[in-house]
N, C-alpha and C positions, 0 to 999 in steps of 0.2 A: 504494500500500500504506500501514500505518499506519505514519502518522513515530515519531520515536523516542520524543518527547517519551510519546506515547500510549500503548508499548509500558512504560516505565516506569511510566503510571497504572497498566496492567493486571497489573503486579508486585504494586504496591500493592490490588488487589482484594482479594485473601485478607484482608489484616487489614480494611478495609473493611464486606467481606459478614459474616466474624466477626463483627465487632460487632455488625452486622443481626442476626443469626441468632439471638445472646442475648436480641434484643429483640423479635423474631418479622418474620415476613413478612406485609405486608397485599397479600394475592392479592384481587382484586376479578376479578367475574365477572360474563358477560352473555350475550347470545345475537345474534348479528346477526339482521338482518332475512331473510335466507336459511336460520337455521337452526343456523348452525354454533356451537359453544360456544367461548369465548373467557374466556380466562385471562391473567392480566395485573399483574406488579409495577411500579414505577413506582421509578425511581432516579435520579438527576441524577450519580453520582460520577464517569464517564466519558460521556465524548462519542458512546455506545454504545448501538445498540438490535440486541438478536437476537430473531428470531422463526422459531417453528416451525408448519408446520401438519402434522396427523397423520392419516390417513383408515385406515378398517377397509380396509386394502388389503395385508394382509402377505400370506405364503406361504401361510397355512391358508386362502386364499380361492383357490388356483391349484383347478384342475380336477385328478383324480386320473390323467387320462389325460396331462395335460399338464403337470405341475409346471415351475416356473421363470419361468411368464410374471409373476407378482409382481414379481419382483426383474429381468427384462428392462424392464418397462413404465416402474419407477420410475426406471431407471438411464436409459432410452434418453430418457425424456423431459427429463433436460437437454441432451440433446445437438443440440437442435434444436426451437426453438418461434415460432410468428410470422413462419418464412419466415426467421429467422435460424439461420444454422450454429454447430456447436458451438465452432469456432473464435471464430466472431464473439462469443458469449458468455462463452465465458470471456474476452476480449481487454476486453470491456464492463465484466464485475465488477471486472477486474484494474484496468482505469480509472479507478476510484469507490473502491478496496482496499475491495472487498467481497466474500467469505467463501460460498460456497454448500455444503453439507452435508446430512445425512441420511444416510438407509439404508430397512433394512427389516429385520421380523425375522417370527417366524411371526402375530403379530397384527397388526400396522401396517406401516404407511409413512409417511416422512417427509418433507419437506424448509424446511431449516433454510437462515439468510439469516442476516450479522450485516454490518451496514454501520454508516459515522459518521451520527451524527444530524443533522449540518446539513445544509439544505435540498438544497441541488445533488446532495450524492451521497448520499441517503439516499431522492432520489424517483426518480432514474437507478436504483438498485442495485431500488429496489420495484417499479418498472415493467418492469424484467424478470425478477427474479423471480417477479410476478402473469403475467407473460406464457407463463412455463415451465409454471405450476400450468394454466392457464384455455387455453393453446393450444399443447399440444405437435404437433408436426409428423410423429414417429415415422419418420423419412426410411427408405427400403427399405434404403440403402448402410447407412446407418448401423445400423441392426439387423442386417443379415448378419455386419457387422463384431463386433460384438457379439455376436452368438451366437459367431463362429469364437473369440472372446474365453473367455465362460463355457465353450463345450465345451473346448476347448484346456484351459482350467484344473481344469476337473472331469477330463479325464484325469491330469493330473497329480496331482492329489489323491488318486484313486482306489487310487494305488500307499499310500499314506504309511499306517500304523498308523493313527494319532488319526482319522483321515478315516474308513476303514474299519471302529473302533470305534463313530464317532458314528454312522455312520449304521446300523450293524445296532443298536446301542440303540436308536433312537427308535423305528427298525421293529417290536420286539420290545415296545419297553411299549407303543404307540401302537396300534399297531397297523393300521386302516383308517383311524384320524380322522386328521385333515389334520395334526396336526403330525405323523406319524411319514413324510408324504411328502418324498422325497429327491429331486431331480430329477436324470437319468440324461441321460449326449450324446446318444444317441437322440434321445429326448423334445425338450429343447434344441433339436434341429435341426427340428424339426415343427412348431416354432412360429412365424405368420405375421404378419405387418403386423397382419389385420384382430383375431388374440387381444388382442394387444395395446390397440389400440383399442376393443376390447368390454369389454375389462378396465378401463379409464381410465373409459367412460363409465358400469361400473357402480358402479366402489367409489370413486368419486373425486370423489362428490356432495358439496353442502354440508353435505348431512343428514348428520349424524352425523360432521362434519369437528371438530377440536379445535386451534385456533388459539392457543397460547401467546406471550407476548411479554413482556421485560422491557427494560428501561435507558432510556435518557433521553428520554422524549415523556410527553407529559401523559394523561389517562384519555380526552380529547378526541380528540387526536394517534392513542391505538391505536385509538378505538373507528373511526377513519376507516379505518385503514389496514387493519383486520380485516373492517369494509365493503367494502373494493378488492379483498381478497383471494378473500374469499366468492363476490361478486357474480355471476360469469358462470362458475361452477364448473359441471360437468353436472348436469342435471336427474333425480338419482338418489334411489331411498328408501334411508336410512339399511338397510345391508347387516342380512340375522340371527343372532341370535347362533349361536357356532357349536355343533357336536353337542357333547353331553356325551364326556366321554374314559371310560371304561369300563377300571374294575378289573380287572389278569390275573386267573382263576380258578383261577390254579395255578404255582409257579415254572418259570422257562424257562431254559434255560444252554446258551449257544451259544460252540464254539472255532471259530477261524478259524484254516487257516495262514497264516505269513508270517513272510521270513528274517531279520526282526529281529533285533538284539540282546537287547532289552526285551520284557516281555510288558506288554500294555495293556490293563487290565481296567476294567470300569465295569457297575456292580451297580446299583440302582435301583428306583423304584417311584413311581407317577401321586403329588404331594405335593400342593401347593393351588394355589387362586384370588388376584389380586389381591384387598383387602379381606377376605378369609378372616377367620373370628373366632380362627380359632389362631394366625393370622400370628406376631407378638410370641410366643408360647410356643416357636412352632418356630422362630424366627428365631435368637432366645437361646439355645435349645437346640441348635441346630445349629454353633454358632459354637464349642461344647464341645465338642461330637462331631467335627467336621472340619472347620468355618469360621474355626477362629483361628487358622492356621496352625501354627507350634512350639504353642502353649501346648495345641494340640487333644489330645484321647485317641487318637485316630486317628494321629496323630503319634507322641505318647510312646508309643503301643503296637507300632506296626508297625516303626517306621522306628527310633527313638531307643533301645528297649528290645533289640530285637529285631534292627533293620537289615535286616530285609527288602525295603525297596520306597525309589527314590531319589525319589517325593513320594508322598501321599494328601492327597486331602482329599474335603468335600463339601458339598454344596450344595442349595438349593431355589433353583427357576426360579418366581417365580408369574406366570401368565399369565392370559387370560382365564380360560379352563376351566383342570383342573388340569394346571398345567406340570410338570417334573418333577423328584424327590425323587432324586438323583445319587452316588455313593460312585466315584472313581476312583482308580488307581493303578497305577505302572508299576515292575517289577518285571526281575529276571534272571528268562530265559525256566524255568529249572529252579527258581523260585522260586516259581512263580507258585502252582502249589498250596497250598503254606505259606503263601503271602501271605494268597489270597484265605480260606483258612478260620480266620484271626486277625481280618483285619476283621471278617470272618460275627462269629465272637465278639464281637469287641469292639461291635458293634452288640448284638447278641441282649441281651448286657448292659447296655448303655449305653441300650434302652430297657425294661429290668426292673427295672433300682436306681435310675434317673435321676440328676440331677446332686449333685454334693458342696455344701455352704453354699460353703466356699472359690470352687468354679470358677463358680457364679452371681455371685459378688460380684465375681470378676475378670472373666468375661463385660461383664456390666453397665457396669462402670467402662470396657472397654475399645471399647463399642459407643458408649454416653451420650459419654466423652471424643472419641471420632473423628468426633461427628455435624459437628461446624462445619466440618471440611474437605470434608463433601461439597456443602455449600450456599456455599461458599467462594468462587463464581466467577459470574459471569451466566449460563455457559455448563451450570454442575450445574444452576442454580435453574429453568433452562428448562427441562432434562429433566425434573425434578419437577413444572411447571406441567405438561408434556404428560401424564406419567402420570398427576396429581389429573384431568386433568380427562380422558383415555382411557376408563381405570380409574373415573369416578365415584367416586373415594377422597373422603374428608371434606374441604372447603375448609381444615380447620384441621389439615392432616393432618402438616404440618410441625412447627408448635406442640407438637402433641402427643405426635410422635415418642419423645423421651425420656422424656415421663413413661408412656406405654407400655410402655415399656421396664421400666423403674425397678418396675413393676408386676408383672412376672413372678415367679413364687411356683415354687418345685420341681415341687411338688404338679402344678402347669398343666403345666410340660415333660414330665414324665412321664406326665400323663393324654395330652396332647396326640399326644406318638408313638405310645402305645400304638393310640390311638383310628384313626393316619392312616399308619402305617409295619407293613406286616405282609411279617418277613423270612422267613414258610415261603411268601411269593408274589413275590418278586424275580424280575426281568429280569436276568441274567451275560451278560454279553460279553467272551469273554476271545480276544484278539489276537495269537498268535504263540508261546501256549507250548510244551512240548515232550511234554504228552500229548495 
């Protein structure tokens, strides 16, 4: 594992990549010879290199009969690649204090490596890593196991409120298109070795793979080791984009029983794209509405004024297609009607008058001021490399961030919801109240 001495540099990052940040990031970009795009800062301040690779392989790519085999294929393939068992692997990374990670979420998949950069344990931790990516095994044990894992957990989930809200949401604004599928223990259980495997060899080509990497090797160093990675990935075409997600034509309002204490509501509507040209408008503008916690309207109106609800807030999700435009809150179950038709208000309004001078100026100040804690680490600035370069976002997309920001005029927030938030066609999902 890392010694201590190292443990203390990585304290030391934050002030570090701060001072970066002020001064920008030089992201340099290329293409392997296989195809894959490759994104890449270059830093010597710790003995550290993390890298991510990212393939169109998330949840919205699962089959609608079979949801879950995404996030089975992505999980089970480290559990087993090259004829080595899961045990042997993780006993290998542990050997070298080398770091495996990732996920998956409804657009991609991941998987993330952060090893020391000197020689011995930085070609040990790469060599199985490329081994995980280029030769998973998909063992039969170890997938049964794994499925008795996710269905066992999706029953328990299935009991909980929040579980129960998310997924009649997504059902409800989504509708047919892939993000509003949930996967179900049923389904879960139907899924074989060979899904799995059709799965890997379709979406887990080079084409279209987005290879991230930062900290200490030279442009040299990654462009080899983005070569190794690439190289013997499946012979796949770059997957297509996915369907368009399709506007309700009409408001929907669905109650669920359940013996809660709480009622859990969550109101909504299809919001935008990565790159959106409203992004920044909506961004700002929602951090007023319900993204900036206390200071929100959504707060001083519901909770602080009033006390109706013990949080609200809201949010946009941008995804490929449009993710989604979000209003939650959890409330006494005999509350829940009062609650939910103050937010209704407090939106209806909040996009007809738009924002005060006052609360863009504190928006602003409190977005522009917070930017450097999120580039503050190797581990944020990775996630950013994957997204620039997922997303096709602007190479200077970091740079610019703030002055973006800074650029937001009333006029845009208020054109902006009006043009992409329409509250007589909301999704309600309300969880456990008492009519």
């Amino acid at each position: 594992m890392f010694t201590k001495s190292l443990i203390r540099g990585l304290v030391l990052v934050c002030v570090l990549f701060s001072a970066q940040a002020q001064a920008g990031l030089k992201i340099q970009q290329w293409q392997t010879s296989r195809g894959a795009e490759v994104y890449f800062v270059e830093n010597h301040d710790l003995p550290i290199i993390d890298i991510s690779t990212n393939f169109y392989a998330g949840s919205a790519r699962d089959d609608a009969a079979k949801p879950g085999v995404a996030g089975i294929t992505r999980h089970v393939m480290t559990l087993g690649a090259a004829g080595l068992s899961d045990e042997k692997i993780s006993k290998q990374f542990a050997d070298v204090g080398a770091q495996l990670g990732g996920g998956v979420d409804d657009d991609k998949s991941s998987l993330k490596l952060r090893t020391l950069s000197s020689a011995l344990e930085r070609d040990k931790a790469l060599d199985l890593y490329i081994k995980i990516l280029q030769k998973p095994d998909f063992p039969e044990d170890v997938l049964a196991r794994e499925k008795a894992r996710v269905i066992s957990g999706l029953k328990e989930a299935a009991t909980q409120p929040e579980t129960i809200a998310d997924k009649a949401f997504s059902k409800a604004l989504f509708g047919s298109h892939p993000y509003g599928f949930n996967a179900e223990p049923e389904q879960v259980d139907q899924i074989k070795r060979d899904d799995v495997q059709k799965f890997y060899r379709t979406y887990y080509g080079a084409q279209g793979a987005v290879i991230a990497l930062i900290g200490d090797m030279s442009r040299e160093q990654a462009a080899e080791i983005a070569e190794k990675i690439s190289l013997d990935l499946p012979n796949a075409d770059k997957p297509a984009p996915l369907a368009k997600v399709v506007y309700p034509t009409a408001a929907s309002e669905q109650r669920i029983a359940h013996p809660a204490t709480q009622a859990h509501i969550l109101l909504g509507y299809p919001g935008m794209k990565r790159g959106d040209a409203d992004f920044y408008p909506l961004y700002v503008g929602n951090y007023v509405l319900g993204g900036g916690g206390f200071v929100s309207r959504l707060t001083e109106e519901v909770r602080e004024k009033r006390g109706l609800v013990y949080s609200v807030y809201s949010y946009f999700s941008p995804m490929a297609e449009l993710g989604q435009f979000q209003i939650g809150l959890q409330t006494k179950r005999e509350q829940a009607d009062a609650a939910l038709g103050l937010v209704r208000e407090t939106l209806d309004k909040f996009i007809k008058d738009g924002v005060t001078d006052a609360e863009l100026k504190a928006a602003k100040q409190n977005l522009v001021g917070g930017f450097p804690m999120r580039i503050d680490s190797n581990g944020k600035i990775l996630e950013y490399l994957a997204l620039i370069g997922f997303y096709r976002l602007p190479i200077t997309y970091l740079d610019d961030f703030n002055e973006n920001l800074n650029k937001v005029t009333k006029a845009q927030i208020k054109d902006a919801f009006n043009r992409r938030i329409n509250p007589e066609k909301m999704v309600t999902i309300v969880v456990g109240s008492d009519s």
